[in-house]
C-alpha positions as CSV (number, residue, x, y, z in Angstrom):
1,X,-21.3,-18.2,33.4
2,X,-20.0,-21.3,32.6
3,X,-16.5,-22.8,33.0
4,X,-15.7,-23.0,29.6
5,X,-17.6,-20.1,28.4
6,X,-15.3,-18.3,31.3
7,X,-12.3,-20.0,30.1
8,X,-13.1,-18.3,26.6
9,X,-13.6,-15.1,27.5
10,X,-10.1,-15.1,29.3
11,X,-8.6,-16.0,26.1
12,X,-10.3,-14.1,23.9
13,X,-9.4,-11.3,26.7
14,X,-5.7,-12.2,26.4
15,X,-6.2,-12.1,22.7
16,X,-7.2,-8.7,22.3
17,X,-5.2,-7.1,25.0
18,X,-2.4,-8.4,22.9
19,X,-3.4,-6.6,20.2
20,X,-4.4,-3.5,22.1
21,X,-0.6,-3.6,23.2
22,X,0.5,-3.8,19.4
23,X,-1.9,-0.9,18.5
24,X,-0.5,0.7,21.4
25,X,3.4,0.5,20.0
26,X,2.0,1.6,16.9
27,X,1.1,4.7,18.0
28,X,4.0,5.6,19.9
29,X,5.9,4.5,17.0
30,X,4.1,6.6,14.7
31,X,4.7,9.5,17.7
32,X,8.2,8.7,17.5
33,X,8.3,9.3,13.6
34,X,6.7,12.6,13.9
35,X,8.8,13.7,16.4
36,X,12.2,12.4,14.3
37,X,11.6,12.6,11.1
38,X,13.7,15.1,8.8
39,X,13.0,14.5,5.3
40,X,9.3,15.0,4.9
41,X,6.4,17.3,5.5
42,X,6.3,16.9,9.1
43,X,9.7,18.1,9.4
44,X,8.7,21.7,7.8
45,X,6.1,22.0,10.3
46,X,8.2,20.6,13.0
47,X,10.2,23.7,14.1
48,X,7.3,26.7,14.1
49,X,4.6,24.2,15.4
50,X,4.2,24.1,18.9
51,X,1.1,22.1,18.9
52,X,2.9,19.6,16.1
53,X,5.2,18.9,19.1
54,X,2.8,18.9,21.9
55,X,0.9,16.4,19.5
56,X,3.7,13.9,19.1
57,X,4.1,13.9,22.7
58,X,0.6,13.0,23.4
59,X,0.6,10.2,20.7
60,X,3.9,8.7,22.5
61,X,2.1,9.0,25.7
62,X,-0.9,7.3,24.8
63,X,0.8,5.1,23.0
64,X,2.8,3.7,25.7
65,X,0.1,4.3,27.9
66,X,-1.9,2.0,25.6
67,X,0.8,-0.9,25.7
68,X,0.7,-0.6,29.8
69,X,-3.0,-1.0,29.7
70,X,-2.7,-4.1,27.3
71,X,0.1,-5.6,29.6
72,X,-2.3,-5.0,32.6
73,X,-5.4,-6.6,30.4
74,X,-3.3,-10.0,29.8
75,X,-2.1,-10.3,33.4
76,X,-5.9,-9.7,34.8
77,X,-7.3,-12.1,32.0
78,X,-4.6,-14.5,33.1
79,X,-5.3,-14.7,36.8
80,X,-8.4,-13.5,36.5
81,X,-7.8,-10.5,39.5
82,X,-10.6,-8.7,39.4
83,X,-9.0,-5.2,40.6
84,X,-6.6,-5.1,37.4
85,X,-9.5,-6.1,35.3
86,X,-11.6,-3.5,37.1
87,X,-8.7,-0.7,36.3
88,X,-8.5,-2.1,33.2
89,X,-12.2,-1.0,32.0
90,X,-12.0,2.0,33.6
91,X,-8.9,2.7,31.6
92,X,-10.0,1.9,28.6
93,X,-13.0,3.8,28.8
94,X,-11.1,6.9,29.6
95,X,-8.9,6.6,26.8
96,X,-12.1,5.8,24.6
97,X,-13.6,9.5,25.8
98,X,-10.2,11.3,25.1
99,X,-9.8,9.7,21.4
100,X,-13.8,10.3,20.6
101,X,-12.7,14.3,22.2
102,X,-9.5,14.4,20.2
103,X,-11.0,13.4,16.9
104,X,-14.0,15.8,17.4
105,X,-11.4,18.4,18.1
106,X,-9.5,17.9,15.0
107,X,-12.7,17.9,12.8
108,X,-14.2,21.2,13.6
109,X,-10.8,22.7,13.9
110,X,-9.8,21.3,10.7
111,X,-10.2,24.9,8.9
112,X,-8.4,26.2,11.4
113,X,-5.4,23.5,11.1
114,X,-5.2,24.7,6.9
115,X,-4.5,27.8,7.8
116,X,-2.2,28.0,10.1
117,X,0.0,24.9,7.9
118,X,-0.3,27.7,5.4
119,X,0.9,30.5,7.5
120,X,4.1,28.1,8.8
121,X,5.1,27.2,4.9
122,X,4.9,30.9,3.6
123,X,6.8,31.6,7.1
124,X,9.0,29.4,5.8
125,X,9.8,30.7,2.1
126,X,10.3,33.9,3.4
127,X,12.9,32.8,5.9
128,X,14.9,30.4,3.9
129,X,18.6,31.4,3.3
130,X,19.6,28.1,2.0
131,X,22.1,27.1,5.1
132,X,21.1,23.5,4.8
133,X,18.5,23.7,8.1
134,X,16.9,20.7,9.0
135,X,13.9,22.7,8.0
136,X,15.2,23.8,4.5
137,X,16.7,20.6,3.7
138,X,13.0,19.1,4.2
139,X,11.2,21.8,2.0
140,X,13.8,21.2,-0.6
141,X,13.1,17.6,-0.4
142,X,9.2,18.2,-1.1
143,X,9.4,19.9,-3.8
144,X,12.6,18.3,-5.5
145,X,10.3,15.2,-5.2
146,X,6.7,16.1,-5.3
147,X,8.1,18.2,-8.5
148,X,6.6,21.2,-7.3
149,X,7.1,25.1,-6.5
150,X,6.2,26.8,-3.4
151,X,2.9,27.0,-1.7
152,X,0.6,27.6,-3.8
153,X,2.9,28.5,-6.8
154,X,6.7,30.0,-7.4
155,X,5.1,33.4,-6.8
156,X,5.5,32.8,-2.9
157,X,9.2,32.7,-3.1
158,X,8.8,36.2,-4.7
159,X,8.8,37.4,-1.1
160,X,12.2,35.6,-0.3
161,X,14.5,38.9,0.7
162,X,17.6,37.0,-0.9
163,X,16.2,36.1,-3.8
164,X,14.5,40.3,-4.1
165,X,17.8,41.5,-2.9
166,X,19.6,39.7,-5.6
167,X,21.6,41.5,-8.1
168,X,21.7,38.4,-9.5
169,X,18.2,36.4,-11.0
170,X,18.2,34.0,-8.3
171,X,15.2,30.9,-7.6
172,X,15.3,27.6,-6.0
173,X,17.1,25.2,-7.2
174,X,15.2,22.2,-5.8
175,X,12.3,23.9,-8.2
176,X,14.2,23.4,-11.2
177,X,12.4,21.4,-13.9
178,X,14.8,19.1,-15.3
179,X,12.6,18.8,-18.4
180,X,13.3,23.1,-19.1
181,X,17.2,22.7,-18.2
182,X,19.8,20.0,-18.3
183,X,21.6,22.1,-15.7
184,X,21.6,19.4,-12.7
185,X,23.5,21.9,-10.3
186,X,23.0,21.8,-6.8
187,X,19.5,20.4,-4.8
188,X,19.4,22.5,-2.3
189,X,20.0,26.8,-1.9
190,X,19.8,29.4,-4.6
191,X,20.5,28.9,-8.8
192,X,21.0,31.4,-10.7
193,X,18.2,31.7,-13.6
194,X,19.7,33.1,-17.6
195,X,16.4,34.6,-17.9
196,X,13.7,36.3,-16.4
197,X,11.4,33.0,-16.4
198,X,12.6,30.5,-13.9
199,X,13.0,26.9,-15.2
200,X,11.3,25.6,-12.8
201,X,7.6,23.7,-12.3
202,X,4.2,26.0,-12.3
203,X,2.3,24.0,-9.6
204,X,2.2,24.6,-5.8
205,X,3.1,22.4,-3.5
206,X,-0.4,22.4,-1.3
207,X,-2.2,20.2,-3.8
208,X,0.4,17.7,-3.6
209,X,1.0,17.9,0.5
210,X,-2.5,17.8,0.7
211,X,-2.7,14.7,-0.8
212,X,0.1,13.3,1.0
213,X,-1.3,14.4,4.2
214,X,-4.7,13.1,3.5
215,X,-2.9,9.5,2.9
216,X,-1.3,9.6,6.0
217,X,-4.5,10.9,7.7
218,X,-6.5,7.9,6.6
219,X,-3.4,5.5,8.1
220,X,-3.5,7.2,11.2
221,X,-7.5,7.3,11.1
222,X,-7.9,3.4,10.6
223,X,-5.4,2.8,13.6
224,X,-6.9,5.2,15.5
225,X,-10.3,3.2,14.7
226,X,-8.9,-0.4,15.0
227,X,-8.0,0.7,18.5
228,X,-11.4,2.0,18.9
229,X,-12.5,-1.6,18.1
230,X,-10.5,-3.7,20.3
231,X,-11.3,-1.2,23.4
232,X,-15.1,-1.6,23.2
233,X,-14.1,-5.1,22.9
234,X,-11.6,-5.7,25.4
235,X,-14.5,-3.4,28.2
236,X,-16.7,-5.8,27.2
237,X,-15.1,-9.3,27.5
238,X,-13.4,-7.5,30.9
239,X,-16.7,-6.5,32.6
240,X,-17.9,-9.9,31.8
241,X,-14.9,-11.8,33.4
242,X,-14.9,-9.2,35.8
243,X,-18.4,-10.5,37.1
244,X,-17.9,-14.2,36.7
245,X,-15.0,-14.2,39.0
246,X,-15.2,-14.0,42.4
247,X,-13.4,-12.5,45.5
248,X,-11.7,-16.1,46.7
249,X,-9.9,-16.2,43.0
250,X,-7.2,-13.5,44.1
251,X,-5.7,-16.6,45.6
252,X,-4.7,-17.1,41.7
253,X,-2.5,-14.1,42.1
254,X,1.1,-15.3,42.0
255,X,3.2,-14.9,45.0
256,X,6.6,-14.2,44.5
């Protein structure tokens, strides 16, 4: 390989290890957020999802992971050392394995993944006591917002024991329609209705989660694939550097 063709390649290397290491913060960021967040879906699931936590985990760890590998990518494209651009393939194609393994994971256990988001929300309705939880405050949040009313509809809060146990004719008050009632109230906790029909909005929350989900899916997805795309590169330009230089150029390592 020529000189300047050489030369390239380490650039081009550098180039796309520095992107690799921004991909890689991106992912622990978005790790980070998951783990964090308190004022969206996430945070519902958060406290009866083991796996939800064991997944942000994994996301930080790869993420950071990812940004160690980039940093190890520049300084072997630098000097050209052919043991760090060595580990450096071998790395990435690891990592390459695990994503391709996680994603066709997720896609045959996608089913699987509905139901038991179902089973945590209804979980959910049937425990809230409105005491301003972290986990309340959140589901309040989605459907004050996504102007929406349970699960699949305001029947699922029919299993609520304090609303059932109610003298009182009690519902949700971050389902109130403000279009039925001018009543602004409270957000969060229990209303009390005047009648036996709830003023409060007949659609679900799933469709609208679902949706939400599905745009964050497609965020994470093309991240997840951008990554993809600066690995295969980043193997490729490092096996090829990896070759051109020989042993005599650890001498370019810098002593200290």
């Amino acid at each position: 390989m020529g000189k300047g063709c050489i030369t390239a390649t380490k650039y081009f290397l550098f180039l796309f290890n520095l992107l690799f290491f921004i991909f890689g913060a991106l992912i622990m960021g978005f790790g980070l957020w998951i783990l964090l967040d308190n004022q969206s879906f996430i945070a519902v699931l958060q406290d009866s999802s083991t796996a939800l936590k064991v997944g942000s985990y994994i996301l930080i760890g790869v993420g950071s992971f990812s940004m160690l590998m980039g940093f190890l990518g520049c300084l072997g494209a630098i000097y050209e050392v052919r043991c760090l651009l060595g580990l450096y393939f071998t790395c990435l194609l690891l990592i390459l394995i695990a994503q391709v393994a996680a994603a066709i994971l997720i896609y045959f256990q996608r089913d699987v993944l509905r139901t038991e988001t179902s089973n945590i929300v209804i979980k959910i309705l049937q425990n809230y006591h409105g005491q301003n939880k972290t986990t309340e405050l959140a589901w309040d949040y989605i459907q004050r917002n996504m102007q929406c009313c349970g699960w699949s509809g305001h029947g699922d809060w029919l299993d609520n024991p304090v609303i059932v146990n109610s003298s009182q004719m009690l519902y949700p008050c971050s389902c109130r329609n403000s279009s039925i009632t001018e009543d602004n109230g409270t957000d969060s906790g229990f209303c009390e209705a005047q009648s036996p029909d709830w003023p409060i909005y007949d659609t679900g929350c799933m469709s609208s989660v679902e949706s939400w989900l599905f745009t964050n899916y497609g965020v994470i997805l093309g991240i997840c694939l951008g990554v993809a795309v600066i690995e295969l590169l980043g193997m490729i330009l490092s096996m090829g550097l990896c070759k051109s230089v020989h042993q005599e150029d650890y001498t370019k390592v810098p002593k200290y």
